[in-house]
C-alpha positions as CSV (number, residue, x, y, z in Angstrom):
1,X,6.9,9.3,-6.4
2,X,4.8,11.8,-5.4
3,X,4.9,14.1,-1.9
4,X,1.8,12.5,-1.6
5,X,3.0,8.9,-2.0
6,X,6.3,9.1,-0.1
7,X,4.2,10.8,2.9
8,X,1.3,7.7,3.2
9,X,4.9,5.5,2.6
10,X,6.1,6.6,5.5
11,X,3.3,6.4,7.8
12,X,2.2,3.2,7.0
13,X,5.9,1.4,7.0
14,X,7.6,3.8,9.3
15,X,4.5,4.1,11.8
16,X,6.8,2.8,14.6
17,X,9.3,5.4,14.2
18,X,7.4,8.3,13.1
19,X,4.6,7.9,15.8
20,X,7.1,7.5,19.0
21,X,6.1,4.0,19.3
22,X,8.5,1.0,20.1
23,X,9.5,-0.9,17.2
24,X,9.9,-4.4,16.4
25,X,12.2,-6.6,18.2
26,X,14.6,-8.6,15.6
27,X,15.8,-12.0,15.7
28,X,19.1,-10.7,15.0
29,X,21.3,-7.8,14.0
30,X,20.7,-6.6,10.5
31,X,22.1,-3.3,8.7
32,X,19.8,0.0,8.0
33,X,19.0,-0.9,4.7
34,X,18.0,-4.6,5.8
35,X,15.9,-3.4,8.5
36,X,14.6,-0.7,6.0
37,X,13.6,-3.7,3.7
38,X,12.1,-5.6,6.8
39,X,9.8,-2.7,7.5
40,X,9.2,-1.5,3.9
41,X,8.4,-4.7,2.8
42,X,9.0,-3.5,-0.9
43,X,12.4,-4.7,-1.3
44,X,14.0,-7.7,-2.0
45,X,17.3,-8.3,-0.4
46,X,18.4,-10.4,-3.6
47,X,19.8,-9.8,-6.5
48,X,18.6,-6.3,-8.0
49,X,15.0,-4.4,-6.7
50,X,11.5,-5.3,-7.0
51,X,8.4,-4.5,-5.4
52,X,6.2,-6.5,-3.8
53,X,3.8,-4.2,-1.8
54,X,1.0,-1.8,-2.5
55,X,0.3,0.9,-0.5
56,X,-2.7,2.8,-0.3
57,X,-5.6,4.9,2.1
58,X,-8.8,4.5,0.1
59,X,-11.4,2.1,0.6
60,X,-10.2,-1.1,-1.3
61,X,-10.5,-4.6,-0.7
62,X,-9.8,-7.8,-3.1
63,X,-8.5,-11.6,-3.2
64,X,-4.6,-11.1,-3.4
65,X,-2.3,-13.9,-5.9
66,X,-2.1,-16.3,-2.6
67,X,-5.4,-16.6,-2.3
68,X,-6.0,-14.5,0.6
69,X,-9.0,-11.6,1.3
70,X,-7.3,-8.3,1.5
71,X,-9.8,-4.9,2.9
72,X,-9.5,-1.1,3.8
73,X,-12.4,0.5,4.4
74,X,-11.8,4.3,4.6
75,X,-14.4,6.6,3.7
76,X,-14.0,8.9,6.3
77,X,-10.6,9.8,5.3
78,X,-8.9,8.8,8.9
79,X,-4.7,9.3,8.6
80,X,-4.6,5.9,8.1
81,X,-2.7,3.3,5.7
82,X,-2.7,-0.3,4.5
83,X,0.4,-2.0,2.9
84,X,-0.4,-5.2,1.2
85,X,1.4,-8.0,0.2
86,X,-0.3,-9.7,-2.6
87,X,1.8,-13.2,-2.5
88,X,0.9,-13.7,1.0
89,X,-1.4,-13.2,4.1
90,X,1.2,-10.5,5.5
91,X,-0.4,-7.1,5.9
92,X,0.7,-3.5,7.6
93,X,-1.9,-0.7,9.0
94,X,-0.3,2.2,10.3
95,X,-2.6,5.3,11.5
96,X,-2.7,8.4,13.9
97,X,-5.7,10.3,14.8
98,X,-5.9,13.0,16.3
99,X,-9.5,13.9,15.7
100,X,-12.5,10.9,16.2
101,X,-12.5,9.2,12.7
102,X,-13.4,5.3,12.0
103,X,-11.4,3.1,9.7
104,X,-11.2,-0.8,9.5
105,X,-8.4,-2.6,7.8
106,X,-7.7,-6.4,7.8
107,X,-6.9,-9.7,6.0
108,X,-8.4,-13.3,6.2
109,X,-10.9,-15.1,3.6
110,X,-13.9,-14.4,1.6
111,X,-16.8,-16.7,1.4
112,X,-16.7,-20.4,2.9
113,X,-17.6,-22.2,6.2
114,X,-16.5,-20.4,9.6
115,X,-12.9,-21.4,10.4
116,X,-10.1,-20.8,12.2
117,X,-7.8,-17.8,11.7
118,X,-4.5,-17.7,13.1
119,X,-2.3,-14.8,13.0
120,X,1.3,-13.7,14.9
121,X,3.3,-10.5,14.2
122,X,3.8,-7.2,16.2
123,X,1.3,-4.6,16.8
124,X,1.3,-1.6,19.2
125,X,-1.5,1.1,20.1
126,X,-3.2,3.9,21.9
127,X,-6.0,5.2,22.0
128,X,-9.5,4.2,20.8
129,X,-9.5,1.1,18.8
130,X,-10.5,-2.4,18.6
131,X,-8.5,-5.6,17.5
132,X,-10.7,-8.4,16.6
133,X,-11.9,-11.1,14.2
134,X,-14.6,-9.6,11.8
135,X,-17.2,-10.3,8.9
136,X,-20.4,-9.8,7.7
137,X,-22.9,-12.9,6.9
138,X,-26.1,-13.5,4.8
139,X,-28.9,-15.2,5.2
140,X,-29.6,-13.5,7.2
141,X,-27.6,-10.2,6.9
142,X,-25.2,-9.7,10.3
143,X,-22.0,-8.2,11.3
144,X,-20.1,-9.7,13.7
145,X,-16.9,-9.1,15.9
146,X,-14.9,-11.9,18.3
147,X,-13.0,-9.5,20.1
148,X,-9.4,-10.1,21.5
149,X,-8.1,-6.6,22.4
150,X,-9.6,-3.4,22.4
151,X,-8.4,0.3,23.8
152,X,-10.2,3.1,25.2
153,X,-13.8,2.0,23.8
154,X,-15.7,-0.3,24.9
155,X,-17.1,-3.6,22.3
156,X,-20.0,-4.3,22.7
157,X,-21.6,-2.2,25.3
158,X,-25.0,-4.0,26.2
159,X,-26.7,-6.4,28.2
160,X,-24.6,-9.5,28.0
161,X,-26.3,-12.3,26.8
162,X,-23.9,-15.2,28.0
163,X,-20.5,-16.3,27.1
164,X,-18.5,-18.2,24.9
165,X,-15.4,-20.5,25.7
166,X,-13.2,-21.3,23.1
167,X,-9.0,-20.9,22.6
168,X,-7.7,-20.3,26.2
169,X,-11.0,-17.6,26.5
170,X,-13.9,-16.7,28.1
171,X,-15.9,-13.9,26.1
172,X,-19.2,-12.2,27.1
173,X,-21.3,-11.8,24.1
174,X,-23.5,-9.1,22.7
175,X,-26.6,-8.4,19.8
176,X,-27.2,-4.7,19.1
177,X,-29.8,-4.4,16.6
178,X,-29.6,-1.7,13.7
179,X,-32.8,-0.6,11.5
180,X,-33.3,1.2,8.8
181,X,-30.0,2.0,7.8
182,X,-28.6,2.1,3.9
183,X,-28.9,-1.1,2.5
184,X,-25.9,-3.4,3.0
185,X,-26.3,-7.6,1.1
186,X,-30.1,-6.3,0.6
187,X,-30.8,-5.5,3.7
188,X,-32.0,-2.5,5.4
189,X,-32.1,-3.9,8.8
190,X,-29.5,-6.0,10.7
191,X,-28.3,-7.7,14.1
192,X,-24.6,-7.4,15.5
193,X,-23.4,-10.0,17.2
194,X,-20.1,-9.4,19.6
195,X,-17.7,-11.9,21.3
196,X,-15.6,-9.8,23.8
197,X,-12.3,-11.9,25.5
198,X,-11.9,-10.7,28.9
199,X,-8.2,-11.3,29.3
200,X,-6.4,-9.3,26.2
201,X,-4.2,-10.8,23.7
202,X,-3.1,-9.2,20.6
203,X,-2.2,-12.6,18.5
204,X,-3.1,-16.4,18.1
205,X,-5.6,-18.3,17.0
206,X,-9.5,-17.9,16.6
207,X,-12.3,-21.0,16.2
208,X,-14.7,-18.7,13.9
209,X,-16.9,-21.8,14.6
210,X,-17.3,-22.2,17.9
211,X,-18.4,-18.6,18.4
212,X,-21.0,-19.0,15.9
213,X,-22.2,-22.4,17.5
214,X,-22.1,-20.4,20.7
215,X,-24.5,-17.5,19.4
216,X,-26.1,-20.5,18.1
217,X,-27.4,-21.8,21.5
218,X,-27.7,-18.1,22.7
219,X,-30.5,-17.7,19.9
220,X,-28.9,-16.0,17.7
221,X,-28.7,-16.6,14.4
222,X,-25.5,-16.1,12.4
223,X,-25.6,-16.7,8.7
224,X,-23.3,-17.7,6.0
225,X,-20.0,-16.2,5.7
226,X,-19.3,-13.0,3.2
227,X,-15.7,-12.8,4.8
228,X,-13.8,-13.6,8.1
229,X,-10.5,-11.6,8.6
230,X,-8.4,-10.2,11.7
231,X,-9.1,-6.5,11.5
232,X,-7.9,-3.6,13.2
233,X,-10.7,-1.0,13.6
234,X,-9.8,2.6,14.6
235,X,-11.6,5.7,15.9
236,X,-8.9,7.9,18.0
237,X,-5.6,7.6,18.7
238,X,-2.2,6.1,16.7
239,X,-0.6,2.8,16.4
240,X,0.9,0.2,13.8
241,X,0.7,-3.2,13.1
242,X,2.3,-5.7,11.1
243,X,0.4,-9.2,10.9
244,X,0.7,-11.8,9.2
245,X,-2.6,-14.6,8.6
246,X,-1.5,-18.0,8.5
């Protein structure tokens, strides 16, 4: 293992540790090397060792063993790292930022109808950043966020357009519109559609559909799903989180 390697290791699986954050509350007492195992997630605790993570910082995405869409997207370079678990929809994104750089990591599904996504697991921030429900359509060509905690910045940022009720949540929903930009599904120009919850939650569950019926009857016109996934976008700042998609 390379410096290299064994640094990225440890900030994406120690993140709590090394960043001064609190860690994970267990269900019961464990010794080091267990709770090493829980957090490394590359170690069996059965007979003899195996992996069963991949760690990495570049931009990388792909449809793991258990049929789940896996993504990083990281061409800025942001100290940030994603450890996924190919047999499952468990993921880990550790980063710290000192200097404004984006990065967006996550997990859901590719392709389909909009559905729900439910998700539980620990997670811990400062900073800039925004936890939320992403994807891109086609036909037409949008990206869209439903928003269910967010730190410093602020999603969104327009007029509001109306709002959307759905699990336990009221959000106000945005369109920014975005021309002549590199082209992106064949297109060179694209709307944004937001849903921003007003009272913060960091897991649970997310009706995809009833936010796009509720653009919908807003006049706006999401298209067919390229991916849906919960996603943890950063810009400033340091945190960890350790989800797992259900």
């Amino acid at each position: 293992m390379t410096a290299n390697m064994l640094s990225l290791r440890y900030l994406v699986t120690l993140v709590p540790a090394l960043l001064g954050l609190a860690t994970p509350t267990l269900s019961k007492p464990v010794s080091t090397h267990e709770r090493h195992a829980e957090i490394l997630g590359n170690v069996t605790l059965t007979e003899g060792i195996e992996r069963r993570s991949t760690v990495f910082s570049n931009s990388k995405d792909g449809v793991n063993a258990a049929g789940f869409y896996y993504s990083l997207y990281n061409d800025n370079k942001a100290s940030a790292g994603y450890t996924e678990f190919p047999n499952s929809g468990q993921f880990q994104v550790g980063w710290d930022m000192s200097s404004e750089k984006e990065f967006l990591g996550g997990k859901g599904y590719k392709g389909g109808s909009p559905r729900s996504i439910t998700w539980d697991g620990y997670f811990t921030a400062s900073g800039d950043w925004t936890l939320a429900i992403y994807g891109w359509t086609t036909d037409p060509v949008t990206e869209w966020y439903i928003v269910e905690s967010h730190g410093t910045g602020t999603p969104g940022n327009g007029k509001i357009l109306g709002q959307v009720e759905s699990d336990g949540g009221i959000y106000d929903v945005y369109s920014l519109s975005y021309d002549n930009v590199p082209k992106i599904y064949g297109a060179t120009s694209f709307k944004q559609y937001w849903s921003v919850r007003r009272t913060h939650r960091t897991t649970g569950t997310v009706n995809v559909a009833a936010h796009f019926n509720g653009w919908k009857k807003l006049g706006l016109k999401p298209g067919n799903p390229v991916f849906q996934m919960i996603t943890l976008e950063g810009f400033k700042g340091k945190g960890y989180l350790d989800f797992t998609v259900r």
